[in-house]
Gaussian input, Z-matrix of N, CA and C with variables (Angstrom, degrees):
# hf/3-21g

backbone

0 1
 N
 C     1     B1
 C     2     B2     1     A1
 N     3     B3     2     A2     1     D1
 C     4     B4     3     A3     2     D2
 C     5     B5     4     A4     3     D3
 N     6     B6     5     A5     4     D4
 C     7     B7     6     A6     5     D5
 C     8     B8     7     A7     6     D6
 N     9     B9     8     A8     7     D7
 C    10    B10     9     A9     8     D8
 C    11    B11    10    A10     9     D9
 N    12    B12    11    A11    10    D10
 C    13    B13    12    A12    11    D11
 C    14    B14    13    A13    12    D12
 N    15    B15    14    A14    13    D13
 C    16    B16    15    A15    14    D14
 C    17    B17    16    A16    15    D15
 N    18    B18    17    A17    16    D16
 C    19    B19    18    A18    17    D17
 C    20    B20    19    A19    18    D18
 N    21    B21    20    A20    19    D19
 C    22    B22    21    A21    20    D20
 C    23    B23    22    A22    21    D21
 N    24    B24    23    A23    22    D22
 C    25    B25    24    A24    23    D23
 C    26    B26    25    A25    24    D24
 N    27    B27    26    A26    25    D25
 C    28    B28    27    A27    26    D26
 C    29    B29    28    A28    27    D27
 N    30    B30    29    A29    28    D28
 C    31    B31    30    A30    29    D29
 C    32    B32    31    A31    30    D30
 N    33    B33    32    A32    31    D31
 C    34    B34    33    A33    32    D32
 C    35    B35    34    A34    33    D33
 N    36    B36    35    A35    34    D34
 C    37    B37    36    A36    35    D35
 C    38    B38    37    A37    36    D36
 N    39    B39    38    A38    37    D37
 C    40    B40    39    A39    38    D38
 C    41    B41    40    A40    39    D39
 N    42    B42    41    A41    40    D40
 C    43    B43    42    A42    41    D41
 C    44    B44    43    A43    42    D42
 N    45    B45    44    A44    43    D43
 C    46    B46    45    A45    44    D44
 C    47    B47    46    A46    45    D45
 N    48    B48    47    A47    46    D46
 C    49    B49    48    A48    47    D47
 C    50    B50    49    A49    48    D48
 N    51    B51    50    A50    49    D49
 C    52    B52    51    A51    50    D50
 C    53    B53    52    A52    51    D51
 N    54    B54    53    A53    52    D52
 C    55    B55    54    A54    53    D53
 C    56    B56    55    A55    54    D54
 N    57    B57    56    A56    55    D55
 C    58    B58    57    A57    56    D56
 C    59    B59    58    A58    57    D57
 N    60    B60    59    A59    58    D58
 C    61    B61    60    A60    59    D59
 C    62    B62    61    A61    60    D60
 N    63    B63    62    A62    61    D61
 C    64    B64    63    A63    62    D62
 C    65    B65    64    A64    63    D63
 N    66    B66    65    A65    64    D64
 C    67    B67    66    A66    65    D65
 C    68    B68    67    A67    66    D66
 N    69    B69    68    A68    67    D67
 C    70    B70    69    A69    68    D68
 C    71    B71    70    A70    69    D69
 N    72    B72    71    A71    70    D70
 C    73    B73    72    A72    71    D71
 C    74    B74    73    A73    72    D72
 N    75    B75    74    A74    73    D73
 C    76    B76    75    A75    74    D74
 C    77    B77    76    A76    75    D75
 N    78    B78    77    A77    76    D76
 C    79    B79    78    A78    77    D77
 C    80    B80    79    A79    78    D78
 N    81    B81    80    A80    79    D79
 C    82    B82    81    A81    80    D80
 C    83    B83    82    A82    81    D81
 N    84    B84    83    A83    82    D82
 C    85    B85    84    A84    83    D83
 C    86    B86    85    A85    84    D84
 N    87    B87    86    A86    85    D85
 C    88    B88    87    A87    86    D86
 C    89    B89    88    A88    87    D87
 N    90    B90    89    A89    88    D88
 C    91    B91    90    A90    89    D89
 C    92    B92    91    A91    90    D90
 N    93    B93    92    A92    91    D91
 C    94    B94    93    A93    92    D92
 C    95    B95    94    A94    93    D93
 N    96    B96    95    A95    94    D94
 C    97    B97    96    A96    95    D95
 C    98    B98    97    A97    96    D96
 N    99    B99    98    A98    97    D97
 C   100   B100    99    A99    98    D98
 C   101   B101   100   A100    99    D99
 N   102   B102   101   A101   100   D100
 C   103   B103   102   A102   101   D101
 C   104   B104   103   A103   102   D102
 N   105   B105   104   A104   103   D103
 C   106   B106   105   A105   104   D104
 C   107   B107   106   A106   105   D105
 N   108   B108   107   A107   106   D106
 C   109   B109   108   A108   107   D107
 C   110   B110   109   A109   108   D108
 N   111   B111   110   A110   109   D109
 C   112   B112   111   A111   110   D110
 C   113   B113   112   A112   111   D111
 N   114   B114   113   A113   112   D112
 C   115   B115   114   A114   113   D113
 C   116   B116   115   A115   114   D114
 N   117   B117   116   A116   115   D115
 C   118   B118   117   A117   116   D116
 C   119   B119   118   A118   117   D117
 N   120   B120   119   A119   118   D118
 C   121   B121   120   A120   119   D119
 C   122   B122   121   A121   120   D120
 N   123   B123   122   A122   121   D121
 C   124   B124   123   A123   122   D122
 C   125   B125   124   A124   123   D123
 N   126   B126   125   A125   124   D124
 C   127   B127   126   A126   125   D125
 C   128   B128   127   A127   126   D126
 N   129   B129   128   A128   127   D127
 C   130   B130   129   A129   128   D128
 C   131   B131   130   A130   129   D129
 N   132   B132   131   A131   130   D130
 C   133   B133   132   A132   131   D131
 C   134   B134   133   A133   132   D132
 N   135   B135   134   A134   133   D133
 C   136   B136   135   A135   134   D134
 C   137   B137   136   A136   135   D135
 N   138   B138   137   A137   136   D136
 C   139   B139   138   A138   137   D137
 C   140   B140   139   A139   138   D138
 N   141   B141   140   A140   139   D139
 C   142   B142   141   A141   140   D140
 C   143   B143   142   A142   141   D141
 N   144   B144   143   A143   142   D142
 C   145   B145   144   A144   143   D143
 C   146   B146   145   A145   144   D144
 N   147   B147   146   A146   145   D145
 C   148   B148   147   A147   146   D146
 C   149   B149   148   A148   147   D147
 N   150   B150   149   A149   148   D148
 C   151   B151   150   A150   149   D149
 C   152   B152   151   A151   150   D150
 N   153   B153   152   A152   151   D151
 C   154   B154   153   A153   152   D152
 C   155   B155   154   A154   153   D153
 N   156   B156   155   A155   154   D154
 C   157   B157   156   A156   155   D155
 C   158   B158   157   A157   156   D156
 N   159   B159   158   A158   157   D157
 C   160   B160   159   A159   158   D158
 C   161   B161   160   A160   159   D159
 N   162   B162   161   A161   160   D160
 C   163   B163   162   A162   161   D161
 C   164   B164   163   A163   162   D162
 N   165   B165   164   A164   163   D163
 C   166   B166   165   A165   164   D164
 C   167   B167   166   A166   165   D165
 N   168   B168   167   A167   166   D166
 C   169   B169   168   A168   167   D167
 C   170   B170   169   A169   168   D168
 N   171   B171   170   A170   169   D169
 C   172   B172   171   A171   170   D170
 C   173   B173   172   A172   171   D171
 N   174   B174   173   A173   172   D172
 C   175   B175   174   A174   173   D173
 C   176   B176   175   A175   174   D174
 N   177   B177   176   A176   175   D175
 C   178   B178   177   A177   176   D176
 C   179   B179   178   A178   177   D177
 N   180   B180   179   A179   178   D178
 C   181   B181   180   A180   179   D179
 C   182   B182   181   A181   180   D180
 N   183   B183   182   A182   181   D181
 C   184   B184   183   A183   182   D182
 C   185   B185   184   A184   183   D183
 N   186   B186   185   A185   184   D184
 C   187   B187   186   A186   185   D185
 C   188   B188   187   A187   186   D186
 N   189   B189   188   A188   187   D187
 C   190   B190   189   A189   188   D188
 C   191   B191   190   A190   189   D189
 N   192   B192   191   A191   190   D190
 C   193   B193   192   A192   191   D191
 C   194   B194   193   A193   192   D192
 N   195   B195   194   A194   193   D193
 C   196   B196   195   A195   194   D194
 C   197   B197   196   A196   195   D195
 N   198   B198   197   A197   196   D196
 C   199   B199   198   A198   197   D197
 C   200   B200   199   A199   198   D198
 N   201   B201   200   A200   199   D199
 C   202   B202   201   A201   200   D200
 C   203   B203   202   A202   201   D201
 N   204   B204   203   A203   202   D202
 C   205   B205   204   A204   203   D203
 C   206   B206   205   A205   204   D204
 N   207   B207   206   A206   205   D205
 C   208   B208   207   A207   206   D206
 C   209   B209   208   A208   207   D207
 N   210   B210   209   A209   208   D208
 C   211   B211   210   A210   209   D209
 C   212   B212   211   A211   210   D210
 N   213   B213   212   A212   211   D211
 C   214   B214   213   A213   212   D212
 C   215   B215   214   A214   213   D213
 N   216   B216   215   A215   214   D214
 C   217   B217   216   A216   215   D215
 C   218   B218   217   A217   216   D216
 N   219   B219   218   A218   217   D217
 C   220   B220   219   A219   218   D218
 C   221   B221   220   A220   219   D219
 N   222   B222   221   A221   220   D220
 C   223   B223   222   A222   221   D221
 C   224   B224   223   A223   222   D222
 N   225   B225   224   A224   223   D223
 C   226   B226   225   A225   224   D224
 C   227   B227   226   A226   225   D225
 N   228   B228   227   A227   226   D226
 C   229   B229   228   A228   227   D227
 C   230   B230   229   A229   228   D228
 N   231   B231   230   A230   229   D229
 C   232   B232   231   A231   230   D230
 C   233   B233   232   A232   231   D231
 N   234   B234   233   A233   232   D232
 C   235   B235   234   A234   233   D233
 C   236   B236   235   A235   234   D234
 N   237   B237   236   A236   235   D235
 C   238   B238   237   A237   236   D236
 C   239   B239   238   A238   237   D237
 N   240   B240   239   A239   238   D238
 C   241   B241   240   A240   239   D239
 C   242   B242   241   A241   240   D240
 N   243   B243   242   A242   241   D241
 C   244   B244   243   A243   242   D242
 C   245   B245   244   A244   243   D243
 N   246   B246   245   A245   244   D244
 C   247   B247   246   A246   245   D245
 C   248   B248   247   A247   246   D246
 N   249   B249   248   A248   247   D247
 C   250   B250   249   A249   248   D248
 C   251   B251   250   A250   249   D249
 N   252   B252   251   A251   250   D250
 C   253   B253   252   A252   251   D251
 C   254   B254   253   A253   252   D252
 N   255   B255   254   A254   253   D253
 C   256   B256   255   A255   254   D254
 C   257   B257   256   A256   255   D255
 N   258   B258   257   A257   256   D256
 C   259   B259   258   A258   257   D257
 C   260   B260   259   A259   258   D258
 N   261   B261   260   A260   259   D259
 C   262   B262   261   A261   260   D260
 C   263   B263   262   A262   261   D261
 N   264   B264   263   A263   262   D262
 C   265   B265   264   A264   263   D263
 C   266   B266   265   A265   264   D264
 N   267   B267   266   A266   265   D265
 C   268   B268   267   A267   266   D266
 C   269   B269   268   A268   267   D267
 N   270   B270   269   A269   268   D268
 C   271   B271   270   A270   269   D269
 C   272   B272   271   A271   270   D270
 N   273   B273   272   A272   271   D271
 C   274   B274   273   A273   272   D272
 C   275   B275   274   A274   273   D273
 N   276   B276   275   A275   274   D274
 C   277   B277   276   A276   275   D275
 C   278   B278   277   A277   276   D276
 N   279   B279   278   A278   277   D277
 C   280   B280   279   A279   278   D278
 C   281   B281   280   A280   279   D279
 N   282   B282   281   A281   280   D280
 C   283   B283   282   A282   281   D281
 C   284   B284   283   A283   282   D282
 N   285   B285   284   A284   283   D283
 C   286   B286   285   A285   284   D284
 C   287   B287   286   A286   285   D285
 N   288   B288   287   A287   286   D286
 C   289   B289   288   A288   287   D287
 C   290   B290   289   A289   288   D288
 N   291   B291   290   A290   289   D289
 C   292   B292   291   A291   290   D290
 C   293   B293   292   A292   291   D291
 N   294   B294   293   A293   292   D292
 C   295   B295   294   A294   293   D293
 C   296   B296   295   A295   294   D294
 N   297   B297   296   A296   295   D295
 C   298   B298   297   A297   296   D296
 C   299   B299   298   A298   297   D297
 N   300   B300   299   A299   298   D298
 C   301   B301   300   A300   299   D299
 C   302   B302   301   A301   300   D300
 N   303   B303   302   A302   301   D301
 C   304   B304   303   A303   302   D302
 C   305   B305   304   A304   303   D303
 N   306   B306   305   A305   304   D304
 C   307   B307   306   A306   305   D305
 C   308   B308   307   A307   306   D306
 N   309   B309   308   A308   307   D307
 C   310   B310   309   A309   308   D308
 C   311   B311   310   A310   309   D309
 N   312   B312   311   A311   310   D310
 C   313   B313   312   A312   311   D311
 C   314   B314   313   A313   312   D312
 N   315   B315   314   A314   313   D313
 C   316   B316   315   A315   314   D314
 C   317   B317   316   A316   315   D315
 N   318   B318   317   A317   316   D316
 C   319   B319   318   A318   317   D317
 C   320   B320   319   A319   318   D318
 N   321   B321   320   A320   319   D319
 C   322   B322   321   A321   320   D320
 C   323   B323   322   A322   321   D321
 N   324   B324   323   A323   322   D322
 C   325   B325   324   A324   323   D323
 C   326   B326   325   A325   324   D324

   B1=1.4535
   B2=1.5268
   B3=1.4577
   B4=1.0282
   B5=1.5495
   B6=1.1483
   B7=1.6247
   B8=1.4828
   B9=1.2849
   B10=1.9171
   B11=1.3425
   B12=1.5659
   B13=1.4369
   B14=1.8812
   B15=1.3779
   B16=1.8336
   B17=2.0745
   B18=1.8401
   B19=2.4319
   B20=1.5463
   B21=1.0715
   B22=1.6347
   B23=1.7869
   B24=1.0615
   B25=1.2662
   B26=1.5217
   B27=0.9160
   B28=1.5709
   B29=1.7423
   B30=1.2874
   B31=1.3805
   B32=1.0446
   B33=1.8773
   B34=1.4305
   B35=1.3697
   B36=1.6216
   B37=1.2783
   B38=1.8048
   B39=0.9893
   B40=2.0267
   B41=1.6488
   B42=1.5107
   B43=0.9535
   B44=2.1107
   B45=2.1364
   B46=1.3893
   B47=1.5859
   B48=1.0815
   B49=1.6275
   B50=1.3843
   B51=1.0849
   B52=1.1535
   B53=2.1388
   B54=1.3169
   B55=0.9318
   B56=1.4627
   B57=1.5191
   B58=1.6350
   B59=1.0953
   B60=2.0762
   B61=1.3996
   B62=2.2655
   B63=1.0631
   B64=1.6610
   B65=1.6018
   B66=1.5692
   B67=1.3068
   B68=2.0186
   B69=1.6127
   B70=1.6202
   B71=0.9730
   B72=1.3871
   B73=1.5440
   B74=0.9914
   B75=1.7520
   B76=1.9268
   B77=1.4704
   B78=1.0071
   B79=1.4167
   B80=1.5755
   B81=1.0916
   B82=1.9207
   B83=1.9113
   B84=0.9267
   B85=1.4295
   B86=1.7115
   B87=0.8761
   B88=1.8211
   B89=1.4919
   B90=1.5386
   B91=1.5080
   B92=1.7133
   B93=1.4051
   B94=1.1189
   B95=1.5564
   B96=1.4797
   B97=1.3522
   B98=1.6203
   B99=1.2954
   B100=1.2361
   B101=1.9970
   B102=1.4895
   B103=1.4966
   B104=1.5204
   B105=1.4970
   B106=1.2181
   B107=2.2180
   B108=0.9332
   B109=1.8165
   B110=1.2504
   B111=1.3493
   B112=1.6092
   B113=2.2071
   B114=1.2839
   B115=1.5343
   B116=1.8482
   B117=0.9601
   B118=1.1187
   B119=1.9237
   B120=1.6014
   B121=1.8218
   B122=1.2824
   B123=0.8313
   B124=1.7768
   B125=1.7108
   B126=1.4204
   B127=1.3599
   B128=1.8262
   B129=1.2043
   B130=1.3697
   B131=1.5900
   B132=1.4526
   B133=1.4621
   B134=1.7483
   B135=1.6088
   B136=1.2011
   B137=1.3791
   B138=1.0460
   B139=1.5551
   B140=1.8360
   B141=1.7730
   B142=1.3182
   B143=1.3751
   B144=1.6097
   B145=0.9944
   B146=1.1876
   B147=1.2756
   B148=1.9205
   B149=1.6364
   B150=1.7412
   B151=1.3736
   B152=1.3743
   B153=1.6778
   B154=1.7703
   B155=1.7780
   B156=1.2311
   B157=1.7774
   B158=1.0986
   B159=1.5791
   B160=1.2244
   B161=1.7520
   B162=1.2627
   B163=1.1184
   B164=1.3270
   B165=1.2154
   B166=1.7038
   B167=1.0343
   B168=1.5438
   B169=1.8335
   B170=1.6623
   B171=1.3500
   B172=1.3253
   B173=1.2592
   B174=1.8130
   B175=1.6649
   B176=1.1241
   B177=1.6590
   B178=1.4205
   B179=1.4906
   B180=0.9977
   B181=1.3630
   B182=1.3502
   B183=1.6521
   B184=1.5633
   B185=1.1836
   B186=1.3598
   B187=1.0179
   B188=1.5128
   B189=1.0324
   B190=1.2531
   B191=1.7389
   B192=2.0443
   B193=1.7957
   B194=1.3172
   B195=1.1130
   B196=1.7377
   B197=1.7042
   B198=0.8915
   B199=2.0777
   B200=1.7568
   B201=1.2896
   B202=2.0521
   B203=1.8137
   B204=1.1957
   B205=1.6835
   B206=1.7109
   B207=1.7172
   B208=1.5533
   B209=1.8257
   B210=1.4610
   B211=1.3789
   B212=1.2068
   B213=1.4800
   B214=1.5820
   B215=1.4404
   B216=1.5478
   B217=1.1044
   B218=1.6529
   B219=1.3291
   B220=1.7552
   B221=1.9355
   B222=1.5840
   B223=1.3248
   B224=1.8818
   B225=1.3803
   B226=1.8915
   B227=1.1708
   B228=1.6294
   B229=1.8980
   B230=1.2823
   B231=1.1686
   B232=1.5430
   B233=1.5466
   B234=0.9623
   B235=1.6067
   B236=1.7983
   B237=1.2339
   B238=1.3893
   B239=1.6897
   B240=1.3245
   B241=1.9250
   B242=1.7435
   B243=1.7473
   B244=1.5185
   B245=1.5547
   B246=1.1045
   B247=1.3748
   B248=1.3840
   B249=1.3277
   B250=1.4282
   B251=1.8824
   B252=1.4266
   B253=1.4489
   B254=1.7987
   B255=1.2810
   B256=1.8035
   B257=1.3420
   B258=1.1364
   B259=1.8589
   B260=1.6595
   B261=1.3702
   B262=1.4083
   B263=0.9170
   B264=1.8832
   B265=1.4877
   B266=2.0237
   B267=1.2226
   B268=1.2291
   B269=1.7109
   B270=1.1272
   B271=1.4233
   B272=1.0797
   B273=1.2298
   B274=1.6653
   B275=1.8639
   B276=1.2652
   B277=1.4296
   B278=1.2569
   B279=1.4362
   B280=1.2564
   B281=1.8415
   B282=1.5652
   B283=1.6066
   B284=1.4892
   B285=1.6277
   B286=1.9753
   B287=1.3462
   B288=1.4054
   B289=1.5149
   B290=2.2251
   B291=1.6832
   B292=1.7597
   B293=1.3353
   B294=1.1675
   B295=1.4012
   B296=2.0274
   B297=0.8054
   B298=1.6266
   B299=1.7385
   B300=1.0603
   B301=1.3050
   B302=1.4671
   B303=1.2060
   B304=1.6436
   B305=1.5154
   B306=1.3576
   B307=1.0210
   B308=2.0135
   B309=1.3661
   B310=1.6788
   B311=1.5180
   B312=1.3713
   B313=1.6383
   B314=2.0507
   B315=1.2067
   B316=1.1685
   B317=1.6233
   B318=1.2343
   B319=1.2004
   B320=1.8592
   B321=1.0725
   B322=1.4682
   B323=1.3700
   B324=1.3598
   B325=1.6136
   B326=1.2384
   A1=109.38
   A2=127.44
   A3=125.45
   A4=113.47
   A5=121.20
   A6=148.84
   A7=79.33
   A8=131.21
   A9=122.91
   A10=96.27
   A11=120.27
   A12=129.56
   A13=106.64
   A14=108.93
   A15=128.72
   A16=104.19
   A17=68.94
   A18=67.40
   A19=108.83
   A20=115.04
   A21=124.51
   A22=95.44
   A23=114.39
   A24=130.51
   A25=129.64
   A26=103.39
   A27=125.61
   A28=99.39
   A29=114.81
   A30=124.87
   A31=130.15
   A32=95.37
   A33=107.65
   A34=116.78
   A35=117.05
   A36=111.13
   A37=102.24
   A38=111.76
   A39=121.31
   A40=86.34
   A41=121.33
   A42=128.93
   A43=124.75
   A44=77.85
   A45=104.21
   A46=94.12
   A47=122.27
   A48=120.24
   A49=117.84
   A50=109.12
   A51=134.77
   A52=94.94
   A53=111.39
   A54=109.34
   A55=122.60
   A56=95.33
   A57=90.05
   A58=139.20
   A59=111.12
   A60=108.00
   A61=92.35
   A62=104.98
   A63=105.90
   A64=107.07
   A65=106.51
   A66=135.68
   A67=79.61
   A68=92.70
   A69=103.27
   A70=113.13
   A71=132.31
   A72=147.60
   A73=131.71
   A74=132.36
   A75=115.38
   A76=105.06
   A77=136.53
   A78=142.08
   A79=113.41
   A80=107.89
   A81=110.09
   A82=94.42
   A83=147.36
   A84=124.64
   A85=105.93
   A86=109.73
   A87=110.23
   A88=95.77
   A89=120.59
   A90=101.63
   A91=107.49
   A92=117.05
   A93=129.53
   A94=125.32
   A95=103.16
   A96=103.40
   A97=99.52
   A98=123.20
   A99=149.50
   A100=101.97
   A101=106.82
   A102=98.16
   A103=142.11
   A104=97.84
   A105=106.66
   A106=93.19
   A107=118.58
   A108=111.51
   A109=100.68
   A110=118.36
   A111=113.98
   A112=113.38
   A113=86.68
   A114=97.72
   A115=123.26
   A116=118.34
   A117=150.11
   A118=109.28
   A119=84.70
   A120=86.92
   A121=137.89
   A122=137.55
   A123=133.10
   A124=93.49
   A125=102.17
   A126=114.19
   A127=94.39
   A128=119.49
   A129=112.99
   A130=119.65
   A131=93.15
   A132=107.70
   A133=111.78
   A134=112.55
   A135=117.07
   A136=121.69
   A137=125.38
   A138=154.27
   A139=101.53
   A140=91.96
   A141=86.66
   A142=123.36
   A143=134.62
   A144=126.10
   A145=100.27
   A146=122.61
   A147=157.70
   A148=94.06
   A149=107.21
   A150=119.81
   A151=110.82
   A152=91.75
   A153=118.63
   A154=103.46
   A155=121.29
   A156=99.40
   A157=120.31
   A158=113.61
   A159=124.81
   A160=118.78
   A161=108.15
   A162=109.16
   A163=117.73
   A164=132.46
   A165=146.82
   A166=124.26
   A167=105.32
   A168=121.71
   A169=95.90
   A170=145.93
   A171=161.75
   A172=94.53
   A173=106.73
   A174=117.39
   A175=105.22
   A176=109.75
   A177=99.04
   A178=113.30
   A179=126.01
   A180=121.11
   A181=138.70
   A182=117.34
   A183=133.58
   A184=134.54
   A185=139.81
   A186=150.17
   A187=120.16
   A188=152.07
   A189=132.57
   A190=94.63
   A191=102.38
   A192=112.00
   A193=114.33
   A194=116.81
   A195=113.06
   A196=112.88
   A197=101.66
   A198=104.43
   A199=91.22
   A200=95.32
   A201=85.98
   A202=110.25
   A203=102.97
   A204=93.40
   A205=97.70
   A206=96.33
   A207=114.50
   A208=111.41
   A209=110.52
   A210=109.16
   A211=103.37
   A212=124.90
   A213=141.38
   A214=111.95
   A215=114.97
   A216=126.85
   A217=99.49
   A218=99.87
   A219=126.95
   A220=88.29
   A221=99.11
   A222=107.99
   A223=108.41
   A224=81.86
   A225=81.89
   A226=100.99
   A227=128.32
   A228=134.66
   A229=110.15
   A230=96.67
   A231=105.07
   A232=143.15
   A233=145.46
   A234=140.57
   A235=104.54
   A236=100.23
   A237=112.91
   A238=105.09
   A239=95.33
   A240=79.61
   A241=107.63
   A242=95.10
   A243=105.14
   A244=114.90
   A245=138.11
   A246=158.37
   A247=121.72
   A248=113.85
   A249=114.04
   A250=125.98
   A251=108.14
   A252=111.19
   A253=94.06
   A254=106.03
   A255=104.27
   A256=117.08
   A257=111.67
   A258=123.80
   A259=82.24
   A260=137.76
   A261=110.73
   A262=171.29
   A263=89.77
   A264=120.35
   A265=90.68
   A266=135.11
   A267=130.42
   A268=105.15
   A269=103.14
   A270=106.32
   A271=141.38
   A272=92.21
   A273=135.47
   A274=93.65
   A275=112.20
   A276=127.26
   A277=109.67
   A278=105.18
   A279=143.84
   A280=113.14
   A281=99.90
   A282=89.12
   A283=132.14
   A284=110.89
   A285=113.62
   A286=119.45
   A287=91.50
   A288=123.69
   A289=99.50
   A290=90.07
   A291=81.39
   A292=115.10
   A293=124.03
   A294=128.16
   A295=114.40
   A296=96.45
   A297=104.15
   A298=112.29
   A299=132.54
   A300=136.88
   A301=116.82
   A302=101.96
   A303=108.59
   A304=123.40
   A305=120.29
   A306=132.55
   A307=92.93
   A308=92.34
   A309=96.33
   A310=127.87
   A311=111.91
   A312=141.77
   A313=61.94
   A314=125.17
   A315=134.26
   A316=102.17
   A317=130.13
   A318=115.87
   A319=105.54
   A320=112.94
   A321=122.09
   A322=109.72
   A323=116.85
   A324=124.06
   A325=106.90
   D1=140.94
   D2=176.58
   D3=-92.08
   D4=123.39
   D5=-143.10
   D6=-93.40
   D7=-38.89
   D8=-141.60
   D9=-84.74
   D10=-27.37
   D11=-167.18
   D12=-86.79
   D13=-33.64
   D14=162.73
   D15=-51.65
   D16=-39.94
   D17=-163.99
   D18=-86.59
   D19=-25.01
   D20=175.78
   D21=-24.33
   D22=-101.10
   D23=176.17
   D24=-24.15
   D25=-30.15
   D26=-155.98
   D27=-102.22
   D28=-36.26
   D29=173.79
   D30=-19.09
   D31=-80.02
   D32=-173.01
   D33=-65.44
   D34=-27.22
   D35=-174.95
   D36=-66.44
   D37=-30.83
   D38=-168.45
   D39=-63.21
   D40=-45.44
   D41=-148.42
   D42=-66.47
   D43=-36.28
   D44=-165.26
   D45=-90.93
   D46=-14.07
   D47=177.39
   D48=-76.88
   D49=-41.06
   D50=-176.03
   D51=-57.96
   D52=-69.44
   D53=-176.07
   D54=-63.01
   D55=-31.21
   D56=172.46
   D57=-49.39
   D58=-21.77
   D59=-173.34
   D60=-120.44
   D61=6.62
   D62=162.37
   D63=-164.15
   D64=156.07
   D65=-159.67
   D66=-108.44
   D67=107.92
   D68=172.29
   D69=-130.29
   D70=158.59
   D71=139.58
   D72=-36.09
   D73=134.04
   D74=173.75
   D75=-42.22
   D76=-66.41
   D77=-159.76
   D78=-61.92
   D79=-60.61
   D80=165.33
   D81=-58.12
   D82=-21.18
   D83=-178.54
   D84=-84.39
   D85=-25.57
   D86=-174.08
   D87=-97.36
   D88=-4.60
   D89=161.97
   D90=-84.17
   D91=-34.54
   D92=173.43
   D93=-43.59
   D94=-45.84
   D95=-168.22
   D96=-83.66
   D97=-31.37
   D98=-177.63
   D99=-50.22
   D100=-62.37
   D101=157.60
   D102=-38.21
   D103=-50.53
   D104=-171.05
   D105=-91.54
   D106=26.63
   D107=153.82
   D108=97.32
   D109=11.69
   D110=179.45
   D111=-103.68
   D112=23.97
   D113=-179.32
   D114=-35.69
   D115=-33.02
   D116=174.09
   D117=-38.33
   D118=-43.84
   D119=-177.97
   D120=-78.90
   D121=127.05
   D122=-147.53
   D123=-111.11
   D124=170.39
   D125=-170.52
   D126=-80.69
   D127=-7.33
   D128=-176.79
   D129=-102.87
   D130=12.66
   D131=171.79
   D132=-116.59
   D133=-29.70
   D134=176.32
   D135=-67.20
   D136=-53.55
   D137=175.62
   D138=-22.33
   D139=-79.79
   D140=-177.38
   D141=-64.39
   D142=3.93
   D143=-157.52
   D144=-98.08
   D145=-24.14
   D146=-147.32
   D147=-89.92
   D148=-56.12
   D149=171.99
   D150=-29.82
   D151=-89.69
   D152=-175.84
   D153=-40.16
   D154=-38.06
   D155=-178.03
   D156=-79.98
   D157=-22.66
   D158=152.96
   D159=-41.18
   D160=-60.81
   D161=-174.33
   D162=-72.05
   D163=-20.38
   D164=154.87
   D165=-57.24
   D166=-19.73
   D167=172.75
   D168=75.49
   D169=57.48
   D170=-151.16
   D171=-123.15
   D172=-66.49
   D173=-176.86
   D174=-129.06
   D175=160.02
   D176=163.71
   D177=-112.08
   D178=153.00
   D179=149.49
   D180=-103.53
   D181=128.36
   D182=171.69
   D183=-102.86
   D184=107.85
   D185=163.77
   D186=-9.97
   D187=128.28
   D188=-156.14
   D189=-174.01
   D190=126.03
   D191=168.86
   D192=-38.38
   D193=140.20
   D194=164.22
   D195=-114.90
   D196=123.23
   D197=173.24
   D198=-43.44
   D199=-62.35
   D200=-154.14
   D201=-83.01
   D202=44.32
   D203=174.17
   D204=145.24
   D205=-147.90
   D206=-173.57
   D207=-73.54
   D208=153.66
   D209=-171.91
   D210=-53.44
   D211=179.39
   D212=-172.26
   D213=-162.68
   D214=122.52
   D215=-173.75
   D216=-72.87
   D217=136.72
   D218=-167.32
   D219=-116.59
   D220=135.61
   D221=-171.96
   D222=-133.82
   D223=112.58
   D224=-175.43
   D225=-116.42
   D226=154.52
   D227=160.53
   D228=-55.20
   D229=135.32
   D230=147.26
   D231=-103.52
   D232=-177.80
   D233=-164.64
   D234=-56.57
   D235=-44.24
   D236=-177.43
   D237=-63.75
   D238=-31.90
   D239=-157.94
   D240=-102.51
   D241=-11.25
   D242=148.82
   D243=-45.34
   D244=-77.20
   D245=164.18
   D246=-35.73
   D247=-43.77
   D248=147.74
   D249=-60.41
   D250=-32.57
   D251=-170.84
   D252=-74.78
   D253=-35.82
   D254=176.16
   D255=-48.95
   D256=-45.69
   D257=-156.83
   D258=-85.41
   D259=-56.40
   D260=155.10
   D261=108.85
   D262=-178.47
   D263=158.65
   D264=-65.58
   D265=-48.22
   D266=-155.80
   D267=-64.18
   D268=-33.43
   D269=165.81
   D270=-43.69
   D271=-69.93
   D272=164.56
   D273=-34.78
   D274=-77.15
   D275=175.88
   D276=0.21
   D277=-91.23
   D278=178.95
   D279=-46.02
   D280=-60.45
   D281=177.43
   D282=-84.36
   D283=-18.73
   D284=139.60
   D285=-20.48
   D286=-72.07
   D287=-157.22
   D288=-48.67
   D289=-58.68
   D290=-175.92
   D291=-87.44
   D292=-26.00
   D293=153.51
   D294=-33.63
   D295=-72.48
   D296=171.83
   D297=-58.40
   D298=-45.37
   D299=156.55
   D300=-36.84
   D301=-63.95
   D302=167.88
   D303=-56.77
   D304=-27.27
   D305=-160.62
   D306=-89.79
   D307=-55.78
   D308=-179.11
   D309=-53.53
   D310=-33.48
   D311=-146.21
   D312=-100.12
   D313=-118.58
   D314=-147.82
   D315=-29.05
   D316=-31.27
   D317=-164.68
   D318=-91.74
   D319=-10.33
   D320=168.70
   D321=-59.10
   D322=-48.41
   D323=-172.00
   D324=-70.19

């Protein structure tokens, strides 16, 4: 099964959480997601995703000095993408929840 077509969706929300509780870099974010078991994601999947919330007004991004080299765009939420990350987690809720149900119930039999 192709996993990239499962994560499409699932991204931005991983994406916007992430930022909600720190102001990161493309590159520190795919180490991030990479911790928590999402290794899989390449900088050529993050990028555009970083774009598009940008462009949704979700996050913004700022230019920001770096100690080890060239500046690096720093990416924080905004009000909007607060409110979007709510609706969701509510999602999320709900489609875990029967997804895993289904998953449990069939594997009992």
């Amino acid at each position: 099964m192709d996993t990239t077509q499962m994560l499409k969706g699932l991204l931005e929300g991983c994406i916007l959480k992430i930022i909600q509780k720190k102001t990161v870099y493309g590159y520190e974010m795919i180490t991030l997601l990479s911790t928590y078991g999402l290794n899989m994601v390449s900088e050529g999947s993050i990028y555009p995703i970083l774009l598009k919330l940008q462009k949704q007004q979700l996050i913004l991004g700022e230019m920001r000095p770096s100690s080890e080299g060239p500046k690096r765009k720093y990416y924080t939420l905004t009000p909007s993408g607060e409110a979007y990350l709510q609706q969701f987690e509510k999602q999320w809720t709900v489609i875990s929840t029967g997804v895993n149900n289904i998953i449990e119930k069939e594997n009992e039999g």
